[in-house]
C-alpha positions in Angstrom: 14.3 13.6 -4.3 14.9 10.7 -7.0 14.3 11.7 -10.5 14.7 10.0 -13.5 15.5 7.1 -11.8 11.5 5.9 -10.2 10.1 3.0 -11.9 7.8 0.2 -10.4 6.3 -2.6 -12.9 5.5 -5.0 -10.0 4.9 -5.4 -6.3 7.6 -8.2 -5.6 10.7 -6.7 -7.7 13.8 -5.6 -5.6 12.4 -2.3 -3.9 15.8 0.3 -4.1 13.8 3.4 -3.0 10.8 4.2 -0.9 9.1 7.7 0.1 7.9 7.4 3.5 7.2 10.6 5.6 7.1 11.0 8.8 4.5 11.2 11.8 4.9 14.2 13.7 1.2 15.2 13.1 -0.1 11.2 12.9 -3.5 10.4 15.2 -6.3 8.4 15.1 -9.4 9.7 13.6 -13.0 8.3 12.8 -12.8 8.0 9.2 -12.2 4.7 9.0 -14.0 1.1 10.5 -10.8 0.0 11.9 -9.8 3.2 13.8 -13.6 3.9 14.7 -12.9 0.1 16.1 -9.9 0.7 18.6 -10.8 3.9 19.8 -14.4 2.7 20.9 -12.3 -0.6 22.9 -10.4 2.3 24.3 -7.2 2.1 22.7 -4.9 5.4 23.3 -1.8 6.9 20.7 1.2 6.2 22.6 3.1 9.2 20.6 6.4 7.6 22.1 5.9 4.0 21.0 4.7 5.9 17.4 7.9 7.8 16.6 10.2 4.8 17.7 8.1 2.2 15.6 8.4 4.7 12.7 12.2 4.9 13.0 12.4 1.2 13.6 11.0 0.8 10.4 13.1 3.3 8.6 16.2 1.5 10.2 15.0 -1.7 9.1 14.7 -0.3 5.4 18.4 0.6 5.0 19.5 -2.1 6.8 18.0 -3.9 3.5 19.5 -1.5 1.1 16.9 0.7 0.5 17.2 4.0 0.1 14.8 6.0 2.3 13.1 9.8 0.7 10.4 11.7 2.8 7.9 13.9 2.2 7.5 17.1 4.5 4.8 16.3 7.4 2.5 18.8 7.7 0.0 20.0 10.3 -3.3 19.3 10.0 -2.9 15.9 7.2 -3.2 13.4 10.3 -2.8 10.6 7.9 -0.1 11.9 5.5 2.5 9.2 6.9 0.1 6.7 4.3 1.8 7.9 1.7 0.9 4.7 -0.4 -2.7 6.5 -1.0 -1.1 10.4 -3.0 0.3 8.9 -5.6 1.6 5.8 -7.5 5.0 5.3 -9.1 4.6 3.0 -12.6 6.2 1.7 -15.5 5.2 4.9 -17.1 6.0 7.5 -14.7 4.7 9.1 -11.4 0.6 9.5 -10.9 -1.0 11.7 -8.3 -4.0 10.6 -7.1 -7.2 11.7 -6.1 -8.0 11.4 -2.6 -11.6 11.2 -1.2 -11.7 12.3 2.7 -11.4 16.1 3.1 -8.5 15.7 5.6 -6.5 14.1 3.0 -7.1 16.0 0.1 -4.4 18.3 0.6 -2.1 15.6 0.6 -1.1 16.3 -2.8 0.5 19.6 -1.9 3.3 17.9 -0.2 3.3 15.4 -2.9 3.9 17.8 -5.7 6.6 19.6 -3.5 8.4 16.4 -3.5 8.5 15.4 -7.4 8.9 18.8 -8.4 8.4 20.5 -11.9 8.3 17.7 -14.3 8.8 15.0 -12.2 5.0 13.9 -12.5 3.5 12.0 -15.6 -0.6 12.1 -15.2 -2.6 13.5 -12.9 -5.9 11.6 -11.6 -8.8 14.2 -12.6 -11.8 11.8 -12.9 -13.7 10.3 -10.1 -11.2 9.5 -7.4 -8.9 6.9 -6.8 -6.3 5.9 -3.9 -2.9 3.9 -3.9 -3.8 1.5 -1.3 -6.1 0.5 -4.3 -3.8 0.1 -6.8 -2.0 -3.4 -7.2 0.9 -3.7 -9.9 1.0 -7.2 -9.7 3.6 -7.9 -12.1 4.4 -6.7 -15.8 1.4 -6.7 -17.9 -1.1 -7.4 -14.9 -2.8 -4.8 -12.6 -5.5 -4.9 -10.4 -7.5 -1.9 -9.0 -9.5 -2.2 -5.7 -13.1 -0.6 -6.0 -15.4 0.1 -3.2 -17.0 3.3 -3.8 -15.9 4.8 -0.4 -12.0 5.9 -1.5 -12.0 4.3 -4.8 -15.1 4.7 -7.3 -15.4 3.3 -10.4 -14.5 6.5 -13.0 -11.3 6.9 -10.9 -10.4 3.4 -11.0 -11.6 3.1 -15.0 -9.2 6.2 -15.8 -6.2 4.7 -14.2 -6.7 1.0 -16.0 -7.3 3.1 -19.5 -3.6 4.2 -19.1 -2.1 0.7 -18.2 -4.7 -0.9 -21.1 -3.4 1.3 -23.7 -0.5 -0.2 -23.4 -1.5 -3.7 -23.9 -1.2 -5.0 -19.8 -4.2 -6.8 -18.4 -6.4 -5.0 -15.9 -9.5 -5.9 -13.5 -11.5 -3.4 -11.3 -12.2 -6.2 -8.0 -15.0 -5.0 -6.2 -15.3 -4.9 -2.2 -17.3 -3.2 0.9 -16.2 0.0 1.3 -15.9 -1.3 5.2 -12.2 -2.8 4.3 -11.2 0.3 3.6 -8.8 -0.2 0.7 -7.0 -3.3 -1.9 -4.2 -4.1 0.1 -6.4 -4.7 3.2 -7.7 -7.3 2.3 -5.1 -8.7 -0.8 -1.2 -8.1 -0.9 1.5 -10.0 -3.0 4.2 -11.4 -1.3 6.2 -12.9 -4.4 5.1 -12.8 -8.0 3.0 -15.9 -7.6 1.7 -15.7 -4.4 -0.1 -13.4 -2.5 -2.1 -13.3 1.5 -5.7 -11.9 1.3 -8.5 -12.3 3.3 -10.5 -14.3 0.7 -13.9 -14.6 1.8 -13.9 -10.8 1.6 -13.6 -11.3 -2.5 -15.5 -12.0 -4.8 -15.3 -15.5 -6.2 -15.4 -14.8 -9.6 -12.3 -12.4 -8.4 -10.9 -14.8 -6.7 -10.9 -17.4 -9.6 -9.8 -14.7 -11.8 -6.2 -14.4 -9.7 -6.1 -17.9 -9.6 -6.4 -18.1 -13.2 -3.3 -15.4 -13.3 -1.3 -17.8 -11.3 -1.6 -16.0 -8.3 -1.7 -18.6 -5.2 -3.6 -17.5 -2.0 -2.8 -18.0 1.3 -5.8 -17.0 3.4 -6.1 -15.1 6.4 -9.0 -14.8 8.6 -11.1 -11.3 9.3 -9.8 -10.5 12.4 -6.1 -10.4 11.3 -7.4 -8.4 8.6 -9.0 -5.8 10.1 -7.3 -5.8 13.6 -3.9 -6.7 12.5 -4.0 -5.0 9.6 -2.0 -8.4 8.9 -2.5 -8.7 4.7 -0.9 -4.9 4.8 2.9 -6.0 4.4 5.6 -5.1 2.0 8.0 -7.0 -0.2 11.3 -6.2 -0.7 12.1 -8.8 -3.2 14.7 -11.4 -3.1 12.2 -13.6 -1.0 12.0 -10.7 1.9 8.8 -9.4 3.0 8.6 -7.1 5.8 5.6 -7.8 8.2 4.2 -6.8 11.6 5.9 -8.7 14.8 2.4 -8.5 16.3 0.6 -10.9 13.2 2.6 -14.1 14.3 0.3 -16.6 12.7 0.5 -15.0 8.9 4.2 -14.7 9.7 4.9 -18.4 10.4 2.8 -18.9 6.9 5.1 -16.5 5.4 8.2 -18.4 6.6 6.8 -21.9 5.7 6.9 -20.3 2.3 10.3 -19.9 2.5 10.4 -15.9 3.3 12.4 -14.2 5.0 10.1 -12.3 7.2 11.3 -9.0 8.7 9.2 -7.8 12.2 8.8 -4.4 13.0 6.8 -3.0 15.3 3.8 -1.2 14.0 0.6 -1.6 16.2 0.2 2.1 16.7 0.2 2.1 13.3 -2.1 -0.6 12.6 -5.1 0.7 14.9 -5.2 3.6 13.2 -6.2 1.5 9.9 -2.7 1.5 7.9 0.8 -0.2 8.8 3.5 -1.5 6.2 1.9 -1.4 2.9 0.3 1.9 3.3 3.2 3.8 4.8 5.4 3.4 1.7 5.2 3.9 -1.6 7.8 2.9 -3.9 9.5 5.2 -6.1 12.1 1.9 -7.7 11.8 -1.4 -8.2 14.2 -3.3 -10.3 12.4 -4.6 -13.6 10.9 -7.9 -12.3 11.6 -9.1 -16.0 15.2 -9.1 -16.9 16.2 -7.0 -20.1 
């Protein structure tokens, strides 16, 4: 367990530690449009392919220098590996989130477990909101996804009220609840650019990261949804780690002059979470120096 050392004032500074956990109760269950989606085309768990992908990304991690922690799986939290949804690591401190579906909601058990006494600054009590919604872009800038089905609006109001009070610039960006979370539809990939599926936004949102200096490369709704492809992670240093199986956003990511690391994730990704989702950071160096 990391301490006094978590910290995370961006999505694009050097990522040093990571809390993953892993999936030794993972399936796919109907309480989402994209696993509803591969189960009815008659996709099936490979459990073997799961637990290799899983340590293929963990490998990948430390092969970059980062320090991997994990939470305890537990039986009966299917989706616990997601642990980018039960809490949020911030300038401030560590925030616990409040999860929506009843199969998650005891998510935060584990959670707790991990930061132990002390190790947790605020605790979402209003509404309910979910880290795949919540987007650090960079110092002084956040953005929190809204779409009523994981995020609502008094959870998501709550969390900006902490981040306004000390002076940073937040938006509430409104979507269907079909997309499931943010960062399924918008990730940064560098602190000026970031992939989204854009015709899922709203334009006055999308005018309004513009107007941050946030450029957009655009993916279409089937790499989205299917691919899960906007659902990456940066590591920093111009490294982004991305599914092998989206090759097209890859090849955008590399014309941008990325390093792209490929792991394996599709068992991941039908379930409706891969890269993004199965890691929450617990340090990122200070994307501003000093």
């Amino acid at each position: 367990m990391v301490t006094d050392r978590r910290f995370m004032d961006s999505e694009t500074g050097q990522l040093e530690d990571v809390l993953l956990c892993r999936p030794d109760h993972y399936s796919w269950i109907p309480s989402n449009d994209i696993a509803i989606q591969s189960m009815a085309n008659g996709a099936k768990l490979d459990h073997v392919a799961l637990k290799a992908q899983f340590d293929g990304l963990v490998a990948l991690l430390r092969a970059e220098q980062v320090t991997c922690h994990f939470l305890t799986p537990h039986a009966g939290m299917p989706y616990q590996v997601y642990t980018r949804d039960s809490s949020q690591t911030t300038p401030f401190g560590t925030v616990v989130t409040s999860l929506v579906r009843p199969e998650r909601q005891a998510e935060t058990g584990p959670v707790r477990d991990f930061y132990g006494d002390g190790g947790i600054w605020k605790t979402c009590t209003q509404g309910h909101i979910e880290g795949g919604d919540i987007h650090i872009i960079r110092p002084g800038l956040l953005a929190v996804g809204v779409s009523g089905g994981r995020t609502d609006e008094a959870g998501a109001a709550k969390f900006i009220s902490w981040f306004e009070d000390a002076g940073w610039t937040c938006r509430m960006i409104r979507f269907p609840e079909h997309y499931l979370h943010l960062d399924v539809i918008f990730t940064m990939v560098t602190a000026d650019l970031a992939i989204a599926l854009v015709d899922a936004l709203d334009s006055a949102d999308v005018a309004w990261l513009r107007a941050q200096g946030i450029r957009l490369l655009s993916v279409t709704y089937a790499e989205a949804m299917r691919d899960m492809g906007c659902n990456v992670l940066s590591l920093g240093g111009g490294r982004v780690v991305s599914p092998k199986h989206c090759i097209r956003i890859n090849q955008m990511l590399r014309a941008e002059g990325l390093r792209v690391l490929e792991p394996e994730l599709d068992q991941f990704s039908q379930g409706g979470g891969s890269i993004h989702c199965m890691t929450m950071p617990l340090r990122r160096r200070p994307l501003l120096p000093g």
